[in-house]
Steps between C-alpha positions, in 0.01 A plus 500: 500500500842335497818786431767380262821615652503904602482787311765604236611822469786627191589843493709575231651882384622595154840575397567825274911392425468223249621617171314436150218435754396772689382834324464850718309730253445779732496536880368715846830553685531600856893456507821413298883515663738480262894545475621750262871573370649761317749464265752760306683359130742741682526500866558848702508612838158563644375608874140435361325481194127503476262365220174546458367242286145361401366138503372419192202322502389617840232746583369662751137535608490823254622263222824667510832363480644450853831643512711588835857576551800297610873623660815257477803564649707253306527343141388138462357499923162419492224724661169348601201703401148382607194719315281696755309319741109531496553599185276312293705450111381302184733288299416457111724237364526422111684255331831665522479576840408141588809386295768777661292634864450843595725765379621841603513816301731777621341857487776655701867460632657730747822434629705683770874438519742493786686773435511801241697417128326177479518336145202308342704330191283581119281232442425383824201275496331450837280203549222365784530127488185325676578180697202269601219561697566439900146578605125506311232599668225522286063498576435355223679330122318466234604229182554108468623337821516068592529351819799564718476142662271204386347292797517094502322416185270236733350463830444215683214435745394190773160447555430466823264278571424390838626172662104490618386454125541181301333319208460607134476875475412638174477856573311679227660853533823542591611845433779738508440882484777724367496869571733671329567881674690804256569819604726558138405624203547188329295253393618114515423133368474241749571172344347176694688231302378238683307356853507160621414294781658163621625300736825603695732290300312452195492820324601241191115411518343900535180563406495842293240755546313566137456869358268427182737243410852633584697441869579855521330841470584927487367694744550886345586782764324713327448734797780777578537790797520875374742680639308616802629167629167285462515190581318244282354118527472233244274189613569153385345204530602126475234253555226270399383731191854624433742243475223182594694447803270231591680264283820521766226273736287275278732214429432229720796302403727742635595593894319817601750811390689700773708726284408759279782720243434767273748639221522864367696739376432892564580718197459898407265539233599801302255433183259816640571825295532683837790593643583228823589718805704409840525686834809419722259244664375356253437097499231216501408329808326184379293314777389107385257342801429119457180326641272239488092534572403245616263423224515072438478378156267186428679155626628717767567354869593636786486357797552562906523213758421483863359324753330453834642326743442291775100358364601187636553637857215692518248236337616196737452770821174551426394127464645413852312819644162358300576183632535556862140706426347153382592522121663173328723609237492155387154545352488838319283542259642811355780708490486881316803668469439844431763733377398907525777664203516876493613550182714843526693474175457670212322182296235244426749237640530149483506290817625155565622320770632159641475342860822354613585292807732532800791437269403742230353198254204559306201351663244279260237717451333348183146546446490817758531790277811598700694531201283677269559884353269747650437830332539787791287836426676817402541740734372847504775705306565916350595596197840413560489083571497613872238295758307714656321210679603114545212273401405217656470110435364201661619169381294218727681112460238226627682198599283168609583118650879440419611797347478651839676197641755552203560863435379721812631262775826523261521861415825697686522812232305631250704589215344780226552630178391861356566506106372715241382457148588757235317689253477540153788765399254743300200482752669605857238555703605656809847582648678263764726756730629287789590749768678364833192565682319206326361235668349154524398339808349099502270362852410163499267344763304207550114369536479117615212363541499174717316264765466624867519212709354590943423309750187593680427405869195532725479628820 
């Protein structure tokens, strides 16, 4: 298979700040620091004064109200108090709350003054005023919460094809597999607006990927942690039954695609009559993989070249050697070149080839066969579109009177050509997973047949 660019990971948090959005209904907190002044309508000296107050809407484990006691020193200097550590407290929040924040209630005031005849004036109101929160550790918030930061709204991938492969590749199943990870309570929509393939510099002239009709499609997150921190996945799929990706390759009047872009938008879907929950790490992690099979539609070609080198060398050494041994070359009657493939790939391939000359010019081999298309065997291959074993081909070329004059006394290099044929898009029949360790090896030799010309003396 061919990858399309790398892997693509977005991580993305959610923010609990943004007002007229975000809701808190009730949370598990660990921690809250906050600064706390006391104020007098009429000021008087103090050396300390102590309040005992209680929180509101916060309760203990024993669904009490938690309370605790604070000391100033000074009017209007702010004291910061932070709730008891390990000390695990529940907020309830109702519409008032959410509109004002938390709020104290004073149970008890006890002052002590700096010296003896100190006056409190008649009608002395004293007052906690609560600033803003300056630390919030919580385990877990429960209510209506949106993403903190929205990723790119598209992704752009090349397809790397190798330099190796060229012709018309109509690849019947290219596919991208989203996985989207969510340790939150929340459950999200994952809009794919669109995915397109072109050529790098004509995205003017996409092609679109079809979902019953429309470009785009929802994929529902419909899977949420609990708050034992699970972990879960959502599997998507983008491919030849979901999104007829197939179409991106089919088109023969347009260059083979080499980019591939997808469009989306990631929102929180808060339609569920169950409260959405976060823990402090909350977030998706979504991870899209591109790839193509290797799987070649119909009017598919691929194709390989090579070549063997040196025939001519090789052929004209062996005619001097078989004529110093008696043999005129001049008279042969036949000539067999016989070429031994082992056929390592993973396919029923086609093979062609063309005998060129010392200067790398075709040589006239009409009426020969030389440049038919032969059909090589399928190998041996798993489950997976892996060979197990290379098979192996014979392809014998007879040449007689002046084609071997004309084509083997002429042949330098014999020039080949592997191609494939694809197959119908709803009838693949096996896989075709080209692994590095593929091969494909081509021997040719020759059989000559010819006069052998002695001279015998008596003694």
């Amino acid at each position: 298979e061919i990858s399309i660019g790398s892997n693509t990971i977005l991580s993305f948090g959610f923010d609990m700040s943004q007002e007229g959005i975000t809701r808190v209904d009730s949370a598990y907190i660990k921690k809250i620091t906050f600064p706390i002044t006391v104020n007098a309508s009429h000021e008087f000296p103090i050396e300390k004064i102590s309040i005992r107050y209680e929180l509101t809407e916060v309760y203990d484990d024993y669904n009490q109200l938690v309370y605790d006691w604070i000391e100033f020193n000074a009017w209007g200097t702010p004291v910061y108090k932070t709730t008891p550590a390990n000390n695990r407290l529940k907020l309830i929040t109702t519409s008032a709350t959410r509109e004002s924040g938390l709020t104290f209630k004073i149970t008890d005031i006890r002052v002590k003054a700096p010296t003896e005849g100190t006056t409190i004036p008649a009608s002395t109101e004293i007052t906690l005023h609560f600033d803003t929160i300056k630390d919030f550790d919580y385990e877990a918030a429960f209510g209506e919460f949106h993403i903190a930061v929205r990723p790119d709204h598209d992704k752009e991938y090349k397809i790397n094809i190798p330099d190796a492969f060229n012709g018309s590749l109509k690849f019947l199943n290219p596919t991208v597999e989203v996985s989207v990870y969510n340790n939150s309570g929340i459950q999200a929509n994952y809009d794919i607006l669109y995915v397109k393939a072109y050529t790098e510099g004509d995205e003017d002239n996409a092609i679109f990927a079809d979902f019953n009709g429309n470009q785009g499609t929802r994929v529902e997150v419909t899977k949420r942690a609990n708050l034992e921190a699970e972990t879960t996945i959502t599997h998507y799929t983008i491919d030849k039954d979901n999104g007829a990706t197939y179409k991106f390759f089919e088109n023969d009047s347009r260059p083979t695609p080499n980019t591939i872009k997808y469009g989306f938008i990631v929102s929180v879907n808060n339609a569920t009559a169950t409260p959405s929950f976060l823990t402090p790490n909350s977030r998706f992690d979504i991870v899209a993989t591109g790839k193509i099979p290797f799987y070649m539609g119909e009017g598919s070609y691929y194709a390989f070249n090579d070549s063997i080198q040196g025939v001519g060398d090789s052929i004209n050494s062996l005619l001097e050697q078989l004529e110093e041994q008696g043999f005129n070359s001049n008279v042969l009657d036949l000539a067999i070149i016989r070429l031994d493939i082992s056929n390592g790939l993973p396919i029923a391939a086609i093979y062609e080839m063309e005998f060129l000359d010392k200067l790398g010019n075709p040589v006239d081999t009409t009426g020969t066969g030389i440049g038919a298309k032969y059909t090589l065997t399928l190998p041996k291959l798993d489950n997976d579109g892996i060979v197990l074993e290379p098979s192996a081909n014979n392809i014998d070329i007879k040449l007689t009177g002046n084609q071997i004059e004309n084509v083997l006394k002429k042949t330098e290099t014999i020039a080949y050509k592997i191609g494939i044929n694809g197959e119908d898009k709803d009838e693949i029949k096996h896989k075709l997973h080209f692994v590095k360790q593929n091969t494909f090896g081509v021997k040719a030799g020759v059989f000559l047949k010819a006069k052998f010309e002695t001279n015998i003396t008596k003694k």
